[in-house]
Biotite code that builds the C-alpha atoms (Angstrom):
import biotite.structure as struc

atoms = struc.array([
    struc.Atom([-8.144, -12.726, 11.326], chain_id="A", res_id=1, res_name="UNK", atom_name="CA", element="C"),
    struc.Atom([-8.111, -10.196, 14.002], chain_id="A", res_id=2, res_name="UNK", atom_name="CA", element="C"),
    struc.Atom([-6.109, -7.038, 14.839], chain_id="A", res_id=3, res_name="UNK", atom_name="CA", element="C"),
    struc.Atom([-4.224, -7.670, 17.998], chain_id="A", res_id=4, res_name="UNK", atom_name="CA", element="C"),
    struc.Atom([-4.425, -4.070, 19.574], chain_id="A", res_id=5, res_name="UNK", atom_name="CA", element="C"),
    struc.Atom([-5.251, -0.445, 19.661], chain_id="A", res_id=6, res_name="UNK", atom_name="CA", element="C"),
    struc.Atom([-2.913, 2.585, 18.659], chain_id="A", res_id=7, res_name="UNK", atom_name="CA", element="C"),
    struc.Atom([-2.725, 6.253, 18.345], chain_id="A", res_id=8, res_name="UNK", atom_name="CA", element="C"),
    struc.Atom([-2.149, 7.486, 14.851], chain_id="A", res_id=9, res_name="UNK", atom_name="CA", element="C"),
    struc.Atom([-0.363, 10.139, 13.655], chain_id="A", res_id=10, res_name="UNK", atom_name="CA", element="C"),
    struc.Atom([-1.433, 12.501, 10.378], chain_id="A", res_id=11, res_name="UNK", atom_name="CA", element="C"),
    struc.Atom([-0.032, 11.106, 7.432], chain_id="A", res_id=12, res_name="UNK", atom_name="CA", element="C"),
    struc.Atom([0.355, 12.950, 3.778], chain_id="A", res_id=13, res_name="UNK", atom_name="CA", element="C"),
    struc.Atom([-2.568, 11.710, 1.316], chain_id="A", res_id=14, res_name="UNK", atom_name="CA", element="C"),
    struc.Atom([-0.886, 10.447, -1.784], chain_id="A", res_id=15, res_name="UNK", atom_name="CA", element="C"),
    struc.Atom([-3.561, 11.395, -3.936], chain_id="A", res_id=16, res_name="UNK", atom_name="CA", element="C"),
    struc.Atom([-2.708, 14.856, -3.266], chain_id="A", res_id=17, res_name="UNK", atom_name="CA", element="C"),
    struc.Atom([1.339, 14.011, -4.075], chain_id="A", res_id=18, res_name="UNK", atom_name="CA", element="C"),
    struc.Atom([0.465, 11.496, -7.380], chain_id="A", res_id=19, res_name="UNK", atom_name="CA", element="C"),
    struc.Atom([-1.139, 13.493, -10.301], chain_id="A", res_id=20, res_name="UNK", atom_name="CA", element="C"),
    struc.Atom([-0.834, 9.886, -12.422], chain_id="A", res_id=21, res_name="UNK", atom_name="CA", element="C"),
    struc.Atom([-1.969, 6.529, -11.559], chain_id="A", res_id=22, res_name="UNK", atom_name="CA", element="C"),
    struc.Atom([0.911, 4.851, -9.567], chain_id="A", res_id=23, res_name="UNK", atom_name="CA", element="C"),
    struc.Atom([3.361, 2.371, -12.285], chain_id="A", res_id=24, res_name="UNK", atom_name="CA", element="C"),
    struc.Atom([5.688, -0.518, -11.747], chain_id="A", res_id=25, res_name="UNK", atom_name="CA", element="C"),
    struc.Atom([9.114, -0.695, -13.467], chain_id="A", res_id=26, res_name="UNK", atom_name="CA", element="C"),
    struc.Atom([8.567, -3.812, -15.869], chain_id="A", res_id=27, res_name="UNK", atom_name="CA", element="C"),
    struc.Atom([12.267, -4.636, -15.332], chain_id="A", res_id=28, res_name="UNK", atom_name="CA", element="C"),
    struc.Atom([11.250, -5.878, -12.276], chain_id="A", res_id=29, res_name="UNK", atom_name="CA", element="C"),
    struc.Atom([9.352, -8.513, -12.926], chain_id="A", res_id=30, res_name="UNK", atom_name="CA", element="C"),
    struc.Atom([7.859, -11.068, -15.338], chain_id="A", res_id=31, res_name="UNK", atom_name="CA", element="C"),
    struc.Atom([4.156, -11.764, -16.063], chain_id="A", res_id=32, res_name="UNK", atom_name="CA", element="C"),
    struc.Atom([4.676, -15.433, -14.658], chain_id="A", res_id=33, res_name="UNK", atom_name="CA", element="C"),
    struc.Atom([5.857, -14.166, -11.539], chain_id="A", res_id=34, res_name="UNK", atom_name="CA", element="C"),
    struc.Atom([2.902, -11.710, -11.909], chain_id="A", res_id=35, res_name="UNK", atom_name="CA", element="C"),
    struc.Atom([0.572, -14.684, -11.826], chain_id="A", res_id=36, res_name="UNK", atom_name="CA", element="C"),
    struc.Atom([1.842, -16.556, -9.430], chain_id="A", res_id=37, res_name="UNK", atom_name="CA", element="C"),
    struc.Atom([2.362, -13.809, -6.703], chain_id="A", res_id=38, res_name="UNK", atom_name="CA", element="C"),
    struc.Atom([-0.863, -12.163, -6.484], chain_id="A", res_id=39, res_name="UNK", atom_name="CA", element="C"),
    struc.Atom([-3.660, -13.275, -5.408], chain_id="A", res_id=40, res_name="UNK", atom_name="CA", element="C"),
    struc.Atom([-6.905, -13.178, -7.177], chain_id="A", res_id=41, res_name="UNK", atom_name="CA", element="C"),
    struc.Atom([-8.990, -12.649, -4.106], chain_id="A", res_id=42, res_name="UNK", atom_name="CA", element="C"),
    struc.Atom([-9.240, -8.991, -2.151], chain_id="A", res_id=43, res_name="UNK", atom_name="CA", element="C"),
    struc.Atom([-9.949, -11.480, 0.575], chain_id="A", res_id=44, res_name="UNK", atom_name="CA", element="C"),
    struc.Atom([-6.067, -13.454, 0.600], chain_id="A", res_id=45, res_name="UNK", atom_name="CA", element="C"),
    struc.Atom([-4.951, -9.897, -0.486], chain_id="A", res_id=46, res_name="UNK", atom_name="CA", element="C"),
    struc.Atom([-5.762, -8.256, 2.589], chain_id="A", res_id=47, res_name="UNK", atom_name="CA", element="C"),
    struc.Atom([-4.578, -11.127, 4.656], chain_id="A", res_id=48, res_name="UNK", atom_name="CA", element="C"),
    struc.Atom([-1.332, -11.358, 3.124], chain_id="A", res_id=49, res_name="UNK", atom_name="CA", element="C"),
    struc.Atom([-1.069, -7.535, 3.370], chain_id="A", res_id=50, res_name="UNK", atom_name="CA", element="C"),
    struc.Atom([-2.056, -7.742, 7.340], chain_id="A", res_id=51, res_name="UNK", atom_name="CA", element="C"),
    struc.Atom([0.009, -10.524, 8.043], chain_id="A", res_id=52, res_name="UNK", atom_name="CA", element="C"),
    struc.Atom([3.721, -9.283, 6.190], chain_id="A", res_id=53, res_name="UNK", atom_name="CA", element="C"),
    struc.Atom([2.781, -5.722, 8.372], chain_id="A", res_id=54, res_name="UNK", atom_name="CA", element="C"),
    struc.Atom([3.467, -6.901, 11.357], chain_id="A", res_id=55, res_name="UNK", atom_name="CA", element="C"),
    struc.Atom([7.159, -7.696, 10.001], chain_id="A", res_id=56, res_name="UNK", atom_name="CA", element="C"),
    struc.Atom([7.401, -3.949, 8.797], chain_id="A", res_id=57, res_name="UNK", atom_name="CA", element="C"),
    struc.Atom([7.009, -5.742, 5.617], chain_id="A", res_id=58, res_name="UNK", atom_name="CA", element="C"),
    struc.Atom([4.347, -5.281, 2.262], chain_id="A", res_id=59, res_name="UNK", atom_name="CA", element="C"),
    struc.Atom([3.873, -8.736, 0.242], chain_id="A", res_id=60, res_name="UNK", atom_name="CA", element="C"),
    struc.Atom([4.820, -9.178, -4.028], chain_id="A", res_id=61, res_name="UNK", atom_name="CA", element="C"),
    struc.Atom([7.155, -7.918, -5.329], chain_id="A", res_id=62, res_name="UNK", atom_name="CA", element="C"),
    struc.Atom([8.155, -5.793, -1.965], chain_id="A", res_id=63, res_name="UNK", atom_name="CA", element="C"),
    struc.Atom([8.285, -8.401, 0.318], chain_id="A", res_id=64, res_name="UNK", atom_name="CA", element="C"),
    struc.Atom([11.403, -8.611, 2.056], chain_id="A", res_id=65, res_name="UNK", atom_name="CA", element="C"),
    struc.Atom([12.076, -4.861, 1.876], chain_id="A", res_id=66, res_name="UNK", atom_name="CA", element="C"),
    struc.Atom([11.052, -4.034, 5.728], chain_id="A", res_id=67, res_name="UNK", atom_name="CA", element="C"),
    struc.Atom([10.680, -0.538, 7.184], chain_id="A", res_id=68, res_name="UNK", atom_name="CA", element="C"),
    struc.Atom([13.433, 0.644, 9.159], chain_id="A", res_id=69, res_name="UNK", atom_name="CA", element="C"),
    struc.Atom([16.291, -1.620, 7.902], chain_id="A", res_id=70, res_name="UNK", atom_name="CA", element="C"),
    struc.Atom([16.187, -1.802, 3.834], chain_id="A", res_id=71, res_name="UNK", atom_name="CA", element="C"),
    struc.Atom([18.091, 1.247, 1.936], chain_id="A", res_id=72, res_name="UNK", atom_name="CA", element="C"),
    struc.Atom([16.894, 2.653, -1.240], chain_id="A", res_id=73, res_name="UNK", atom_name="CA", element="C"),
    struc.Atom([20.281, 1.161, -2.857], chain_id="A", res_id=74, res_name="UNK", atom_name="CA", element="C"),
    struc.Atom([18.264, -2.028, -1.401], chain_id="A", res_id=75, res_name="UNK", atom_name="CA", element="C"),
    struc.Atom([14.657, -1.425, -3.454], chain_id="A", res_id=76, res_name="UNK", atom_name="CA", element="C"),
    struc.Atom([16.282, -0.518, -6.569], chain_id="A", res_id=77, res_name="UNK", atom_name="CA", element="C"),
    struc.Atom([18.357, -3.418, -6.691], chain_id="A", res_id=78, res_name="UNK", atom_name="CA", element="C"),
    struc.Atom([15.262, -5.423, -5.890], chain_id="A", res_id=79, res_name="UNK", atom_name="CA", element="C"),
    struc.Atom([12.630, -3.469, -8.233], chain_id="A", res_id=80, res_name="UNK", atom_name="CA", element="C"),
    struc.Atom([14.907, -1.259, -10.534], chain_id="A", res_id=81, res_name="UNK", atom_name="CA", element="C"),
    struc.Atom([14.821, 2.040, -11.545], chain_id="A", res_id=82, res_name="UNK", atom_name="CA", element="C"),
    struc.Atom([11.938, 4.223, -10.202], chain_id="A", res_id=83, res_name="UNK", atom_name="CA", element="C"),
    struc.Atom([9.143, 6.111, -12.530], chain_id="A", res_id=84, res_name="UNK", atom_name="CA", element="C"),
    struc.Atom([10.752, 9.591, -12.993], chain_id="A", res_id=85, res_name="UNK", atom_name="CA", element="C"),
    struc.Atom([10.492, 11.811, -9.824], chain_id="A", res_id=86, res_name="UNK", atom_name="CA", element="C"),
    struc.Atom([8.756, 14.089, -10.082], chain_id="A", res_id=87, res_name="UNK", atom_name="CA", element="C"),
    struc.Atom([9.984, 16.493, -6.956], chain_id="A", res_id=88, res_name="UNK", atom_name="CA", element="C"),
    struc.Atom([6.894, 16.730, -5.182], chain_id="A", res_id=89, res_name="UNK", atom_name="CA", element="C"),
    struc.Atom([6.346, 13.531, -2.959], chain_id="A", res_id=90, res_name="UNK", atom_name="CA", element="C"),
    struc.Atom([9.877, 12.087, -1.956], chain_id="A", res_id=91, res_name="UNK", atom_name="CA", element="C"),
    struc.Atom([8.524, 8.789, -3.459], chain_id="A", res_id=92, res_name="UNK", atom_name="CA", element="C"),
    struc.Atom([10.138, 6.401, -5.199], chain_id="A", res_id=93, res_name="UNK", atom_name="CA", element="C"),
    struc.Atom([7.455, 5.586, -7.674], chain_id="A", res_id=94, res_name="UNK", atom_name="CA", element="C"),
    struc.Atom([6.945, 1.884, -9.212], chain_id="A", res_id=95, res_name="UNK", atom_name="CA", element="C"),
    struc.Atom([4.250, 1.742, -11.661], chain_id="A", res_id=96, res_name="UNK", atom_name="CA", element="C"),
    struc.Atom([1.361, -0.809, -12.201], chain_id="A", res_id=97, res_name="UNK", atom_name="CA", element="C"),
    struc.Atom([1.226, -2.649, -15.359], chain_id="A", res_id=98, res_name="UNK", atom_name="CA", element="C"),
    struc.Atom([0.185, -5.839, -16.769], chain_id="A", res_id=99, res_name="UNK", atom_name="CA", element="C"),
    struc.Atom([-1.277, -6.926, -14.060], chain_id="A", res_id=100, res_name="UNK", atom_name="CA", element="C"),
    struc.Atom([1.837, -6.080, -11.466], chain_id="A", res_id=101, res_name="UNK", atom_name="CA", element="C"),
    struc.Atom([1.644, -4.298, -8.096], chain_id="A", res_id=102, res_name="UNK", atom_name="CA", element="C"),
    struc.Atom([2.662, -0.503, -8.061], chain_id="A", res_id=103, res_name="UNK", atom_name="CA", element="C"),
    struc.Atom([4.482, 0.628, -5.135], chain_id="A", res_id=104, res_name="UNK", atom_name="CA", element="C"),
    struc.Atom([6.017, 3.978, -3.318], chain_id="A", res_id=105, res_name="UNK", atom_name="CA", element="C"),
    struc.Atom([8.817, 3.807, -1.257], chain_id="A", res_id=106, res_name="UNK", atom_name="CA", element="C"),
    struc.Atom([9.763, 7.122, 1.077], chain_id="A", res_id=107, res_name="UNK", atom_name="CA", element="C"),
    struc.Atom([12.877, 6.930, 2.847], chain_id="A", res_id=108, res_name="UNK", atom_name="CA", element="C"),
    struc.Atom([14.172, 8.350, 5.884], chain_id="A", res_id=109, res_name="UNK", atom_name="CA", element="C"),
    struc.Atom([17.600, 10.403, 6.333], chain_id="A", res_id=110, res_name="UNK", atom_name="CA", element="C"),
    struc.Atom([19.869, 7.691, 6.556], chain_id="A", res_id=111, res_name="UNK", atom_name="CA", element="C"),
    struc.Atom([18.068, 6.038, 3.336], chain_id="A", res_id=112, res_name="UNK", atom_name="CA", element="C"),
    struc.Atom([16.711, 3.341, 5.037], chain_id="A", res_id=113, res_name="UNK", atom_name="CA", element="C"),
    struc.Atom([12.503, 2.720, 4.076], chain_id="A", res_id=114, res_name="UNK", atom_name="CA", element="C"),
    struc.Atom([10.220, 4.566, 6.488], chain_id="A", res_id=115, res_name="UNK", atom_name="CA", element="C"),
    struc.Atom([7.174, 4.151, 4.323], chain_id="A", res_id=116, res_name="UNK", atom_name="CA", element="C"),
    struc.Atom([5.578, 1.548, 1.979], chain_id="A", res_id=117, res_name="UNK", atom_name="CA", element="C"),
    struc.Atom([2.864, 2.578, -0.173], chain_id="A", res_id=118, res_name="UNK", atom_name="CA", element="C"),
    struc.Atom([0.886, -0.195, -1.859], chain_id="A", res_id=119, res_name="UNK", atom_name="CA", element="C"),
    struc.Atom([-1.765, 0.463, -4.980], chain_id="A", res_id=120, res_name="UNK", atom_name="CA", element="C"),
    struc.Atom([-2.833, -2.836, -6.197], chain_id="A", res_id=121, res_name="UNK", atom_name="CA", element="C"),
    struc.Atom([-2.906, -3.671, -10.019], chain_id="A", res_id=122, res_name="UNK", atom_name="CA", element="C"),
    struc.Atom([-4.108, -1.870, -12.595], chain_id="A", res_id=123, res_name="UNK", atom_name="CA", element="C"),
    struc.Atom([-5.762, -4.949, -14.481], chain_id="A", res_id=124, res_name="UNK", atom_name="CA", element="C"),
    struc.Atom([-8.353, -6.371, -12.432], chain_id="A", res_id=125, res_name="UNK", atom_name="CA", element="C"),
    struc.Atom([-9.246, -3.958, -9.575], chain_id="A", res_id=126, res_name="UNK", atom_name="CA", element="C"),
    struc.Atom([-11.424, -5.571, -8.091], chain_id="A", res_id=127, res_name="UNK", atom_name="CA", element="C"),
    struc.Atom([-9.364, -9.115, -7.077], chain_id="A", res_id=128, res_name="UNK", atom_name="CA", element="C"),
    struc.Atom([-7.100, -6.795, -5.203], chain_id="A", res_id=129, res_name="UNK", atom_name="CA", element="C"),
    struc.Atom([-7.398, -3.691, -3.416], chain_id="A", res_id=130, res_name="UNK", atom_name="CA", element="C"),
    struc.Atom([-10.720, -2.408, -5.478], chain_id="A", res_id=131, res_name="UNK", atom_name="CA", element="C"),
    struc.Atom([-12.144, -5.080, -3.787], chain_id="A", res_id=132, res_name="UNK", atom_name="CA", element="C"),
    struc.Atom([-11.544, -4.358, -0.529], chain_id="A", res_id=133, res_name="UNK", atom_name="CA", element="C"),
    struc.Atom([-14.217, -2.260, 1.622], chain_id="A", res_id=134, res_name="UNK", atom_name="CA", element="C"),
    struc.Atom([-14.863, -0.895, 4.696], chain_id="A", res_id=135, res_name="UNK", atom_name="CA", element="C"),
    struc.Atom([-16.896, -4.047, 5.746], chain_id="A", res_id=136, res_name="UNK", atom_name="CA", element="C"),
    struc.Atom([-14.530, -6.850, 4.495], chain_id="A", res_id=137, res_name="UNK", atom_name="CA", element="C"),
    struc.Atom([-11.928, -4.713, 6.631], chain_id="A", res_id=138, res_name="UNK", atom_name="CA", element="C"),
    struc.Atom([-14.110, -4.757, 9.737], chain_id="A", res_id=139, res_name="UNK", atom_name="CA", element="C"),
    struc.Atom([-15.145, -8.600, 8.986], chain_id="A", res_id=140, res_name="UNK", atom_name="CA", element="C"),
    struc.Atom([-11.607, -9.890, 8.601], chain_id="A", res_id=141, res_name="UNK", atom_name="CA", element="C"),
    struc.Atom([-9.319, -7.507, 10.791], chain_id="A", res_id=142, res_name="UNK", atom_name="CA", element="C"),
    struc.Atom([-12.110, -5.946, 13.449], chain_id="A", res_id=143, res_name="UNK", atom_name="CA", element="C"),
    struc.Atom([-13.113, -2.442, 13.657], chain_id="A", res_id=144, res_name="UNK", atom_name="CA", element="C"),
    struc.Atom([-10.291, 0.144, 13.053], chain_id="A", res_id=145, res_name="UNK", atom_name="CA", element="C"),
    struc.Atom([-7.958, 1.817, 15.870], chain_id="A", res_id=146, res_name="UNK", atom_name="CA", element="C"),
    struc.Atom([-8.961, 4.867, 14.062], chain_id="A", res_id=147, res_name="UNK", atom_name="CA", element="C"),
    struc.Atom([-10.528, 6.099, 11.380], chain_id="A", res_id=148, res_name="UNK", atom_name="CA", element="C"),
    struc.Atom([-10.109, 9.773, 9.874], chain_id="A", res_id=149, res_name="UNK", atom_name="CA", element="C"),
    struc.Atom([-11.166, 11.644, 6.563], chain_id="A", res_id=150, res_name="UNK", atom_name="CA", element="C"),
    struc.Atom([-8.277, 13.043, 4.912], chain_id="A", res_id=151, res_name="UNK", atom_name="CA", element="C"),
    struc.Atom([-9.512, 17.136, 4.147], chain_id="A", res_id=152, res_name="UNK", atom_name="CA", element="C"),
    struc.Atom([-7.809, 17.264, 1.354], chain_id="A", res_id=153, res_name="UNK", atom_name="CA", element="C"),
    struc.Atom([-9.403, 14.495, -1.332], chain_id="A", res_id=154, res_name="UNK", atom_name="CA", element="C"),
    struc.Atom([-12.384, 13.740, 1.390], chain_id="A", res_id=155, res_name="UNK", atom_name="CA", element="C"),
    struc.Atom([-10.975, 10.333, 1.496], chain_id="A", res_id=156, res_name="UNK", atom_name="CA", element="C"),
    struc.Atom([-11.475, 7.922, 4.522], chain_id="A", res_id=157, res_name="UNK", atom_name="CA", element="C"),
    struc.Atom([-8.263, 6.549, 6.375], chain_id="A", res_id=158, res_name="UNK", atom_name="CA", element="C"),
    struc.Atom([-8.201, 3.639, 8.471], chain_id="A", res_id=159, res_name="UNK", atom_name="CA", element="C"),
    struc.Atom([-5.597, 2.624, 10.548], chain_id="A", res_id=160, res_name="UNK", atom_name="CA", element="C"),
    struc.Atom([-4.612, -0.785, 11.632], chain_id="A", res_id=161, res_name="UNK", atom_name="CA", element="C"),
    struc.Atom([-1.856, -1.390, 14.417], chain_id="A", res_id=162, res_name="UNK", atom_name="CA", element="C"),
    struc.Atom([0.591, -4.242, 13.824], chain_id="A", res_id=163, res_name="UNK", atom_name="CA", element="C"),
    struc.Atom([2.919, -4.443, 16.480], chain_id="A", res_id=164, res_name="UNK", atom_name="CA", element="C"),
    struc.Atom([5.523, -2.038, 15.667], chain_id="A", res_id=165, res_name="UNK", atom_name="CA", element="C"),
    struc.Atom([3.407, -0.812, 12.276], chain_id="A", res_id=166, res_name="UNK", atom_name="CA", element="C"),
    struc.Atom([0.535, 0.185, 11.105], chain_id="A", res_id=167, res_name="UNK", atom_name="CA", element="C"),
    struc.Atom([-1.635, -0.332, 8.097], chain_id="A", res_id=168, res_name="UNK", atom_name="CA", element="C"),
    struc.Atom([-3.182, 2.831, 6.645], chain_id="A", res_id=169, res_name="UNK", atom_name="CA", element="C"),
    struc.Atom([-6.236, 1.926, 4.281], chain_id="A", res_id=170, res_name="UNK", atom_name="CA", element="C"),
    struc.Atom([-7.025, 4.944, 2.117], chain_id="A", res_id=171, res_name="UNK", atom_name="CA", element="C"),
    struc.Atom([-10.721, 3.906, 0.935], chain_id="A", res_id=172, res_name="UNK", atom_name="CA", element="C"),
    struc.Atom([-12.660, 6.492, -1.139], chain_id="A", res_id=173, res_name="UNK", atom_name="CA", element="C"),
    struc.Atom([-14.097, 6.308, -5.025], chain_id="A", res_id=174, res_name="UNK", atom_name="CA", element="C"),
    struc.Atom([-11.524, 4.702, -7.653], chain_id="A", res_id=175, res_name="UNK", atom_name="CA", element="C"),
    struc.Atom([-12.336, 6.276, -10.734], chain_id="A", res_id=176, res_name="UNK", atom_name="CA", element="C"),
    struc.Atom([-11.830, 3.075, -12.835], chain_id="A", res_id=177, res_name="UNK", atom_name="CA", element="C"),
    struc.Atom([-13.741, 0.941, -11.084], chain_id="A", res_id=178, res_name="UNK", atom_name="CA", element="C"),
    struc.Atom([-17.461, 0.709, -12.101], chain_id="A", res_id=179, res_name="UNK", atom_name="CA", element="C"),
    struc.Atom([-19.095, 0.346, -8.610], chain_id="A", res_id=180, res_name="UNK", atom_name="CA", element="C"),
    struc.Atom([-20.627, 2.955, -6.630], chain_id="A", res_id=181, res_name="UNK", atom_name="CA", element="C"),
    struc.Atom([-19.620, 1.016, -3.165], chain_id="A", res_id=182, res_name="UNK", atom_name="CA", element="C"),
    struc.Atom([-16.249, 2.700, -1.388], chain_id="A", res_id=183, res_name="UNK", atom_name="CA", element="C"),
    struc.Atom([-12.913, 1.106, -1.726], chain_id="A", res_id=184, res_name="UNK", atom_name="CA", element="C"),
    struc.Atom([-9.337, 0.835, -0.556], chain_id="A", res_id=185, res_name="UNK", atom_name="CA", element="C"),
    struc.Atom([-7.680, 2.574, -3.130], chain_id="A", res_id=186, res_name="UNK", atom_name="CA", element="C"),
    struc.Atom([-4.444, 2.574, -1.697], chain_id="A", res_id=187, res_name="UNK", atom_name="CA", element="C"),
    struc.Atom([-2.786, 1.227, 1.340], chain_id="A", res_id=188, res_name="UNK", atom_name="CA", element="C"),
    struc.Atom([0.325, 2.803, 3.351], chain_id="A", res_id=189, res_name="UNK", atom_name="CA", element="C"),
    struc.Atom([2.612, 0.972, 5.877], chain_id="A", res_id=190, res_name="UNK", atom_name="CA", element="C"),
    struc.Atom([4.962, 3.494, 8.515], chain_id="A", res_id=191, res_name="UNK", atom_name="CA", element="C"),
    struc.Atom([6.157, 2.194, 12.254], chain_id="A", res_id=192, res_name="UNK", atom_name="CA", element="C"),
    struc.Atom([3.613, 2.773, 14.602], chain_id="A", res_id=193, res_name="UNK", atom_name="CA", element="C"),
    struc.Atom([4.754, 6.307, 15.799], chain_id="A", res_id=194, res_name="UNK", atom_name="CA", element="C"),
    struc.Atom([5.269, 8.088, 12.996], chain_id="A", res_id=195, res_name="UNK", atom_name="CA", element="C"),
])
């Protein structure tokens, strides 16, 4: 799969700076069956399905269907449930990662409606997911980057994908949890293309 065209990209805040704690995922949300079934045990089908649902404003799991721009926070908590405490610094509405589910961060913009999409993988098996993905399986399956920048903060390394109206920011740096010494997407953000 290849990226379909070049953008500009904007500075974006580095959640690793915001999040103190490893992201979570309300386990009201969801069941472990659903869990199973959703995800896919490949960083490979991950990143596609994560490409692909970005060019509808749109993450994949258990956030699919929430799209940037037109969903309401009244909208994700109905969908997810309650958020992991706020905790006043990021804006976020924080779902955790557990057994195996997704965490996610939803920002919102004045009017409520979703202006940002955080994704952070699963917890349980890194490295079918996000830990998986790396700065060459990004270049073999979507093409070099529009841009890439290091975040001066955590030293991280973003690269940005435009999808039509989005793009895909893939935060890749050193998980702490995962045993490898190769650099990985450790978390991926998902804003309109001008912001």
């Amino acid at each position: 799969m290849k990226k379909t065209s070049a953008f500009v990209v904007t500075a974006s805040l580095a959640s690793s700076t915001l999040f103190s704690f490893s992201p979570a995922f309300s386990a009201q949300a969801v069941t472990q069956t659903e869990a199973e079934q959703s995800i896919p045990q490949d960083p490979s089908a991950a990143l596609n399905s994560i490409y692909e649902l970005a060019h509808k404003g749109q993450m994949p799991y258990y956030a699919e269907g929430l799209k940037i721009g037109v969903q309401t926070k009244k909208d994700v908590r109905h969908k997810l449930g309650k958020p992991y405490p706020e905790t006043g610094q990021s804006g976020f509405d924080l779902y955790h990662a557990e057994m195996g589910n997704p965490g996610f961060a939803f920002h919102y913009d004045k009017k409520g409606k979703i202006n940002e999409i955080r994704y952070f993988g699963t917890n349980v098996e890194k490295e079918t997911n996000i830990g998986g993905m790396t700065p060459s399986l990004l270049k073999k399956q979507l093409g070099p980057a529009d841009t890439m920048s290091t975040i001066p903060q955590t030293k991280e390394k973003k690269y940005v994908y435009r999808t039509g109206d989005y793009k895909l920011e893939f935060i890749v740096g050193h998980d702490p949890d995962m045993s490898q010494h190769e650099l990985n997407v450790v978390h991926i953000h998902l804003l309109k293309a001008g912001s």
